[in-house]
C-alpha positions as CSV (number, residue, x, y, z in Angstrom):
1,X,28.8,6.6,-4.1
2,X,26.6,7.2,-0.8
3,X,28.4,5.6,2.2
4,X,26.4,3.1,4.4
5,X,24.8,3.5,7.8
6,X,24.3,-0.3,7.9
7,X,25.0,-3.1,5.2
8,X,24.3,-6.9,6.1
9,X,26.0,-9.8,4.6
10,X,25.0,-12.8,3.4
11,X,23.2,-13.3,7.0
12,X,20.9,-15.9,8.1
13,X,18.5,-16.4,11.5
14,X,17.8,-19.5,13.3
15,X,14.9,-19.7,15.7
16,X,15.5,-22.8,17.9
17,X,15.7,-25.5,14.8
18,X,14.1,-23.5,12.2
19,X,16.1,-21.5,9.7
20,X,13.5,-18.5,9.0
21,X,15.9,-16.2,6.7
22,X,18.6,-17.2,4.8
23,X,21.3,-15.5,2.8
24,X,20.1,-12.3,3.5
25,X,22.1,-9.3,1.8
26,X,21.3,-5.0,1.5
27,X,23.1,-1.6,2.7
28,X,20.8,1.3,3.9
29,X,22.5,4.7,3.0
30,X,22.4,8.1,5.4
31,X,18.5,9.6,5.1
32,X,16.6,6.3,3.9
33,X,13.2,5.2,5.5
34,X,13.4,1.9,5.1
35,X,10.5,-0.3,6.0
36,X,10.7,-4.1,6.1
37,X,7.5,-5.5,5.4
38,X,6.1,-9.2,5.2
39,X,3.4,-11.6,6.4
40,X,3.2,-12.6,10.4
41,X,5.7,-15.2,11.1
42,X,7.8,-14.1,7.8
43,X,11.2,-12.8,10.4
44,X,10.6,-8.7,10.4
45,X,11.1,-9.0,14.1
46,X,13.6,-11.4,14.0
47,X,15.5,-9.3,11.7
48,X,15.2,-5.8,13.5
49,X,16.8,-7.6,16.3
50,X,20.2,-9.6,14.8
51,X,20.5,-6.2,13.4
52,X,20.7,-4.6,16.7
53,X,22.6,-7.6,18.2
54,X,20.2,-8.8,20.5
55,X,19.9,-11.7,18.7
56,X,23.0,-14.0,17.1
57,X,22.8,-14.1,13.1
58,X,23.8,-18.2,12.2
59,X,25.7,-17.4,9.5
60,X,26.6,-13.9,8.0
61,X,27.7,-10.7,9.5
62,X,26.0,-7.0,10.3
63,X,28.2,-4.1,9.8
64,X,27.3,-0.4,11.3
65,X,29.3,2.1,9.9
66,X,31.5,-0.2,8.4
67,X,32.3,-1.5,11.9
68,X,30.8,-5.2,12.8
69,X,28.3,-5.3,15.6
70,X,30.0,-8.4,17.4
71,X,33.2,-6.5,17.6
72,X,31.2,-3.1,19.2
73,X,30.8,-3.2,22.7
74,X,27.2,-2.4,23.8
75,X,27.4,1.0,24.8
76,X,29.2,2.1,21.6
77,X,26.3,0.0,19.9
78,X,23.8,2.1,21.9
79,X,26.0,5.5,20.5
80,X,25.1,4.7,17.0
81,X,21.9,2.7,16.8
82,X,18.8,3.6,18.9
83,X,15.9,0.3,19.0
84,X,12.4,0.5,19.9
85,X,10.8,-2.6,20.5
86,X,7.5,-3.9,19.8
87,X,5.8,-4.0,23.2
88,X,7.2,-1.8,26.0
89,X,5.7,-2.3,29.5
90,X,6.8,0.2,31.8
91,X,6.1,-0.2,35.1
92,X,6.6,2.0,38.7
93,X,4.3,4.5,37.3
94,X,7.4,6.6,35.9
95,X,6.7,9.7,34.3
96,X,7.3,10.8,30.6
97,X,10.0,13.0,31.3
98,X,11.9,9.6,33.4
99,X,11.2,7.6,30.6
100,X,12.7,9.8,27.8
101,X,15.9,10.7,30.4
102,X,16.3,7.0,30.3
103,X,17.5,7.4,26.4
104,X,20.4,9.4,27.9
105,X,22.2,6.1,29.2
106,X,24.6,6.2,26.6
107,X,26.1,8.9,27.5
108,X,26.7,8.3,31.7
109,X,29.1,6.6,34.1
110,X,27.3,4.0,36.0
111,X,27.4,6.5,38.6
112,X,26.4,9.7,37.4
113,X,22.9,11.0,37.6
114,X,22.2,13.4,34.3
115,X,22.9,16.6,33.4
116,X,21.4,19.9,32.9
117,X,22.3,18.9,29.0
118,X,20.6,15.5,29.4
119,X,17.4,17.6,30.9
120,X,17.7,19.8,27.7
121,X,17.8,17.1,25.3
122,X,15.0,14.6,26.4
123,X,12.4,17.8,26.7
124,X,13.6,18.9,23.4
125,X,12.4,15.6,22.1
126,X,9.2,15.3,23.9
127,X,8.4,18.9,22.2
128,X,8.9,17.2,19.1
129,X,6.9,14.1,19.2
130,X,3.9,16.6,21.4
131,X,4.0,15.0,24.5
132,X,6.0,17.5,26.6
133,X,2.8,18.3,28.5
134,X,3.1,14.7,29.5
135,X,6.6,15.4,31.0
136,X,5.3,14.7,34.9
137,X,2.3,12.4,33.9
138,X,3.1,8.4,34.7
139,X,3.2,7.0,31.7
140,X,0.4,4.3,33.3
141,X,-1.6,7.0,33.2
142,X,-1.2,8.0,29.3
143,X,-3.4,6.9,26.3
144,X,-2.0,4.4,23.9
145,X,-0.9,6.6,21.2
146,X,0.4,9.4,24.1
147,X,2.4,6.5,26.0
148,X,4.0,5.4,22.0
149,X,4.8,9.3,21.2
150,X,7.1,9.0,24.9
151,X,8.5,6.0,23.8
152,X,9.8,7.7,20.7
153,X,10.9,10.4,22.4
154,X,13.3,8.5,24.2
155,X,14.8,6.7,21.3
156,X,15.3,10.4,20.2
157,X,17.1,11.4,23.2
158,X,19.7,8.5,22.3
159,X,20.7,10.9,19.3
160,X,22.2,8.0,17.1
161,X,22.2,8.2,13.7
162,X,20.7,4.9,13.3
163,X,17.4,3.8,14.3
164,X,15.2,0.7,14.7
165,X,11.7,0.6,15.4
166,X,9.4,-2.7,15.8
167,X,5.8,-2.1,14.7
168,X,5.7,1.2,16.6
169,X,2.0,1.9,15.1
170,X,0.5,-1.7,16.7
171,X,-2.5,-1.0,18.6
172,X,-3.0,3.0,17.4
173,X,-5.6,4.2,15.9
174,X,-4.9,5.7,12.3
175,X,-4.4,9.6,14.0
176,X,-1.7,8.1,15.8
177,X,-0.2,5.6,13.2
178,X,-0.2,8.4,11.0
179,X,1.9,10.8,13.3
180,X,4.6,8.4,14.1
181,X,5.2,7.9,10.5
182,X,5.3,11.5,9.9
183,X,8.0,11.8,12.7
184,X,10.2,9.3,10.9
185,X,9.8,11.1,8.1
186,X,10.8,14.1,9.2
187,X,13.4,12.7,10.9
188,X,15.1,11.2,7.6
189,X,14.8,14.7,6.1
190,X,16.8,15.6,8.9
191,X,19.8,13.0,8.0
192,X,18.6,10.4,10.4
193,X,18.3,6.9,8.7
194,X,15.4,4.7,10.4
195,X,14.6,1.1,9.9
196,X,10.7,0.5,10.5
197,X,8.6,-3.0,10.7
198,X,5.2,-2.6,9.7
199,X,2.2,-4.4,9.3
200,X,0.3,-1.3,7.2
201,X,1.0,-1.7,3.7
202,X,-0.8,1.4,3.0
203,X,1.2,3.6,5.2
204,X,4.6,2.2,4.6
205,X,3.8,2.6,0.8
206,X,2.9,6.1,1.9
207,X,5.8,7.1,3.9
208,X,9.0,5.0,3.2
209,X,11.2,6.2,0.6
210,X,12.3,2.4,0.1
211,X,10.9,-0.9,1.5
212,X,12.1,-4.5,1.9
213,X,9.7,-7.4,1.8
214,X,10.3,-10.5,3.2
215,X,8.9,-13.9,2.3
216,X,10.0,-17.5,1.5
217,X,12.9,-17.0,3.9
218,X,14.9,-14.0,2.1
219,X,13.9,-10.5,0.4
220,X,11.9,-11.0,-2.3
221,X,11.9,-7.4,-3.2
222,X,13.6,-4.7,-2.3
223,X,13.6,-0.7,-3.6
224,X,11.0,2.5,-3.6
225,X,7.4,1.6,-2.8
226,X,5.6,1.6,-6.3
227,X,8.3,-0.9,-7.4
228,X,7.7,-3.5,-4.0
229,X,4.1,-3.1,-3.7
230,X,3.3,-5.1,-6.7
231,X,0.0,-7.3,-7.3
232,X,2.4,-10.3,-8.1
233,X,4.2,-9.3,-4.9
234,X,1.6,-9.6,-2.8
235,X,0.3,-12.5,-3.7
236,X,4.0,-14.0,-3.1
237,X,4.3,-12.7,0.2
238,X,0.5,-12.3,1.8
239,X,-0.9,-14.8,-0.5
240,X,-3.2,-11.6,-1.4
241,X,-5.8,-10.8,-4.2
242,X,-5.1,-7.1,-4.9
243,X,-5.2,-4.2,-7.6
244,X,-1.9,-1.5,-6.6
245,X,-2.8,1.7,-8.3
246,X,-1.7,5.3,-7.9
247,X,-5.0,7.2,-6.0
248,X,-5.8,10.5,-8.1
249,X,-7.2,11.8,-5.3
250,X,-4.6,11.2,-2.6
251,X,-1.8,11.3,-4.9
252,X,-0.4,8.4,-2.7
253,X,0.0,4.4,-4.2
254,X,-3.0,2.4,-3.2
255,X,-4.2,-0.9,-3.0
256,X,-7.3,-3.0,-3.4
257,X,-8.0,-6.0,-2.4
258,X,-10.4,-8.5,-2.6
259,X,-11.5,-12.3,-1.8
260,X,-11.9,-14.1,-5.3
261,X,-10.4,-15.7,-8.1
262,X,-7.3,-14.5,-9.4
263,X,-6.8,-13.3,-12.8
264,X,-4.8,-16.5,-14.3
265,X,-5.2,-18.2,-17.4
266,X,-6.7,-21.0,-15.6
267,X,-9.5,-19.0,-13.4
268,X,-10.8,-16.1,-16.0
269,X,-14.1,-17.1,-16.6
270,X,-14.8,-15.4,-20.6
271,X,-14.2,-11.8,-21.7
272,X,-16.0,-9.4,-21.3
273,X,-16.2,-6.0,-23.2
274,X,-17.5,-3.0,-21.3
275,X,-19.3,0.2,-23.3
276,X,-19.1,2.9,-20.0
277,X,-18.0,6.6,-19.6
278,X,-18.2,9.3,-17.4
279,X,-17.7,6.8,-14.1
280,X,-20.6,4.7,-15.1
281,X,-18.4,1.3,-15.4
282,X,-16.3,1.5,-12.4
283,X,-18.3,-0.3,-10.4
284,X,-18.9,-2.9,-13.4
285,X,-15.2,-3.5,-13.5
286,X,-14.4,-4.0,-10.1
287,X,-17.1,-6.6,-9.8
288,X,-16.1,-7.9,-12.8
289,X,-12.3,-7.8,-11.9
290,X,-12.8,-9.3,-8.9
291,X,-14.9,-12.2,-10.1
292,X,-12.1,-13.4,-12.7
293,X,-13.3,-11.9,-16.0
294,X,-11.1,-11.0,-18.8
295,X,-11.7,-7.1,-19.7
296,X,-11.4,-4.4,-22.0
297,X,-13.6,-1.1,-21.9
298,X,-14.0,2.0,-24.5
299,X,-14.0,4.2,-26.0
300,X,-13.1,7.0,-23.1
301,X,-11.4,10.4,-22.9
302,X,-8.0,9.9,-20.9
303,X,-9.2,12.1,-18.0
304,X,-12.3,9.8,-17.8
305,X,-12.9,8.3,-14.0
306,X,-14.0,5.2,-16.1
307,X,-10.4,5.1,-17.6
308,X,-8.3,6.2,-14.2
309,X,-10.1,2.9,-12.9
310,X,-9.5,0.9,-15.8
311,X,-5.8,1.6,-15.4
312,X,-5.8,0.8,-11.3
313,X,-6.8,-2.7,-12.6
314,X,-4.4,-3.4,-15.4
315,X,-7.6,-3.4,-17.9
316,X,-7.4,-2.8,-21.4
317,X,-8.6,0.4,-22.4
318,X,-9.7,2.5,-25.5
319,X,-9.0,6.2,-25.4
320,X,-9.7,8.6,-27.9
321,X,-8.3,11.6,-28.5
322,X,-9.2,14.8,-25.6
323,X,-11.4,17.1,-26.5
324,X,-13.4,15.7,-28.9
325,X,-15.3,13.1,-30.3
326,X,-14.6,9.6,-31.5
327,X,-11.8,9.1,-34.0
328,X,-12.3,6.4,-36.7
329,X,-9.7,4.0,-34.9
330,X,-11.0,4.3,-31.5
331,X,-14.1,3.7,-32.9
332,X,-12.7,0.8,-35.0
333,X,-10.6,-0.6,-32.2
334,X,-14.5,-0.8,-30.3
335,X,-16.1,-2.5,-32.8
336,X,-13.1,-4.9,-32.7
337,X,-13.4,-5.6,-29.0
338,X,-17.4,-6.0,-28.9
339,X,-17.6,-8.7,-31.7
340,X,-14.2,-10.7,-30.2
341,X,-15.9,-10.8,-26.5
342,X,-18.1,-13.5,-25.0
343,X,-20.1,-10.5,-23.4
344,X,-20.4,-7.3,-23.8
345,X,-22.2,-4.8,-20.9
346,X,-23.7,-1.4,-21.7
347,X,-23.4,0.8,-18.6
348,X,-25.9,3.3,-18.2
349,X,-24.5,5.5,-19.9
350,X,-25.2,9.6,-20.9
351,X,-25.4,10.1,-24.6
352,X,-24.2,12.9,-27.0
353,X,-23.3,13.7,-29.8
354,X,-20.0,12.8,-29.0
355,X,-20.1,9.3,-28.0
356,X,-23.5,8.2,-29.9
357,X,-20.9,5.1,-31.4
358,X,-21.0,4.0,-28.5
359,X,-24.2,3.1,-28.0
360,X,-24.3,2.1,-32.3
361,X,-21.4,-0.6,-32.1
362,X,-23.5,-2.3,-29.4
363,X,-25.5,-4.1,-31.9
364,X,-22.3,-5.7,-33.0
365,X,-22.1,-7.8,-29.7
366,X,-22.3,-11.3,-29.2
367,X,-24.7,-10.7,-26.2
368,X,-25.5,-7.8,-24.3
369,X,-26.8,-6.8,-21.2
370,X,-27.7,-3.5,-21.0
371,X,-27.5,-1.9,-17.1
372,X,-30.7,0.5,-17.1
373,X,-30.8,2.7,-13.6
374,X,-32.6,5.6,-15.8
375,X,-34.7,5.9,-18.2
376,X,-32.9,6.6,-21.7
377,X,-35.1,9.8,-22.3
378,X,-33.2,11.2,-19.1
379,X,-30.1,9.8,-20.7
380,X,-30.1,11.8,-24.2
381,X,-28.5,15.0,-25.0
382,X,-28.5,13.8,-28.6
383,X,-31.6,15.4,-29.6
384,X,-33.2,11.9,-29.6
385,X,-31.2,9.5,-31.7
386,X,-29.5,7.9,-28.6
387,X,-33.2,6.9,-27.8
388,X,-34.1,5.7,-30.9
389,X,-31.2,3.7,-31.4
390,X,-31.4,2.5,-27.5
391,X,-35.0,1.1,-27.7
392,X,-34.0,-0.9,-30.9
393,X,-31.4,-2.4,-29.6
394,X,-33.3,-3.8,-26.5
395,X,-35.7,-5.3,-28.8
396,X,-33.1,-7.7,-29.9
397,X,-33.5,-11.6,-28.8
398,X,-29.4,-11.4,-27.6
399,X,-30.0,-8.7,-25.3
400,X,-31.1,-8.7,-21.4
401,X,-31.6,-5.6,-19.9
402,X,-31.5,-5.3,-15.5
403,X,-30.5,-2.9,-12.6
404,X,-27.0,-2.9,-11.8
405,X,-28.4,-4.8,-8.5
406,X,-29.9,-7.6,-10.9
407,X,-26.3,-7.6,-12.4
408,X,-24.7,-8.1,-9.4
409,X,-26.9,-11.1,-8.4
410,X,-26.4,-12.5,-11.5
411,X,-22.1,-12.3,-11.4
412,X,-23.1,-13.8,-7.9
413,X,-24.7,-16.6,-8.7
414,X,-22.9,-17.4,-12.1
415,X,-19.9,-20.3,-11.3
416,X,-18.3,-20.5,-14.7
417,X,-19.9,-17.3,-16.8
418,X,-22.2,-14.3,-16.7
């Protein structure tokens, strides 16, 4: 079993008479990147800083090491656990290379000056973090994200195993919150353990091998991103409409959000079958989605962008087999879907010989509308029996045909239905 760097027990924060956490309980092993995420107010802060000590749990302990912090004096504290706070003014125009020395106290009498070692150390960091040009520069002088890079070069020149850093990416642009990350990152590789607060979800999802997310006064979740960063999770903690998918481009989890109803019971508006391919529903869905439909789309090939999206949004979705057409249950499963929905949309699709049942089950639906961006004679590879078909099936009294620009005035303007 890994030992633990830190574990905290059962411990609680008061801010003058307001409990905001309560009964809060984890252990971070050697190597983690932890970050502890929430809504403003939530505690992160709070947090960072009982488990420093610079602020008096109200119930509960924090051990380090299994040592407890109340029993440590502060420089052996200091030996183990480095903390960077949210907002550091530093004043006296001191350089970088003062700045990061200043990491070193540690390590000196009260009356010792440092070393040639301590020298060695704090410009070994500042070569790390890229800011040992900056070494004689005030640090009034610096750039935002230059003066931050300093900043964690002398929590690196503490050399503790343990380190804390509040919201070290506010105020950066994404270069910079981007390269801090990265640092951590690299430093965990390296057997450091780091305790982050951040306010990018995106970026902690990203980076952190584990977060912890903080709402209603305790953790409300706790383990490796894709299992924290959770659509009924965010709307817990941030009160948040979103869709968490993995990104196929980035590789990396992602998350989209959006102001409108949510998808309960109570809000979903009818359902809605979508005929698309090829990327040509995406955009249907996500207006769709975000409007409070009930969906399904089909049939698709599994590497289909229509069916990556589909998946990003939790929507049902019929996939036939790869590499080549329509097999009889997909195409059954289809038929099944457009006669139980309230509507059914036809995305301007491409037709071939492949996916001409597509187009034939439409005629099944309900209602229809149709999204026409192109003709249909631009449309068919079919050797004209897509055509034929489509121009029949616009004829019908249950079908409306429109841009997708129509379409989206329509979902716009519709309170209860398309």
């Amino acid at each position: 079993m890994m030992p633990s760097v830190l574990s905290v027990h059962d411990m609680s924060i008061t801010i003058g008479s307001k409990e905001i956490l309560h009964d809060i309980n984890f252990s971070v092993g050697p190597g983690e990147f932890v970050g502890i995420i929430g809504s403003n107010g939530v505690g992160k802060s709070s947090l960072l800083r009982c488990l420093r000590g610079f602020l008096s749990p109200t119930g509960g302990h924090v051990e380090i090491f299994g040592e407890r912090i109340a029993t440590m004096k502060d420089k052996t504290l200091a030996c183990k656990v480095a903390y960077m706070q949210q907002e550091v003014n530093v004043t006296f125009g001191f350089t970088g290379l003062e700045v990061v020395l200043a990491g070193r106290y540690p390590y000196l009498k009260w009356w010792q000056n440092e070393r040639q070692e301590d020298q060695k150390i704090a410009r070994h960091y500042m070569q790390f973090t890229g800011v040992e040009h900056l070494a004689h520069t005030p640090v009034n002088c610096m750039s935002g994200g230059e003066r931050q890079r300093v900043l964690l070069a002398k929590v690196l020149a503490q050399e503790t195993p343990l380190i804390f850093l509040d919201e070290p990416t506010a105020s950066l642009d994404l270069v910079y919150q981007e390269e801090i990350f990265r640092y951590c990152q690299l430093m965990c590789q390296q057997g450091k353990t780091v305790l982050i607060v951040a306010h990018d979800l995106k970026l902690a999802a990203k980076f952190c091998s584990r977060l912890i997310l903080l709402a209603d006064e305790g953790v409300i979740a706790d383990g490796p991103p894709e299992n924290v960063i959770t659509e009924e999770n965010l709307q817990a903690a941030y009160g948040l409409h979103a869709a968490v998918f993995m990104n196929m481009v980035t590789g990396n989890l992602d998350i989209h959000t959006y102001a409108g109803a949510t998808q309960s019971s109570e809000q979903q508006k009818g359902t809605v079958h979508i005929i698309g391919g090829g990327g040509a529903g995406g955009s249907i869905m996500r207006l769709l989605y975000e409007n409070g439909y009930r969906l399904t789309i089909g049939v698709l090939q599994p590497s289909d962008t229509d069916a990556h999206i589909a998946e990003a949004f939790g929507i049902s979705c019929i996939l036939s087999q790869p590499f080549c057409g329509m097999d009889a249950s997909a195409v059954q499963e289809n038929r099944t879907q457009v006669i139980k929905a309230d509507w059914v949309v036809l995305a301007n699709l491409c037709y071939g010989k492949q996916n001409i049942d597509n187009l034939q089950v439409a005629f099944e639906a309900k209602r229809l509308i149709v999204i026409e961006e192109t003709t249909i004679e631009e449309r068919d590879y079919s050797g004209g029996q897509a055509t034929e078909l489509y121009k029949e099936l616009c004829t019908r009294s249950n079908v409306e045909v429109m841009t997708y620009a129509q379409f989206v005035q329509r979902i716009e303007k519709s309170c209860c239905c398309i």
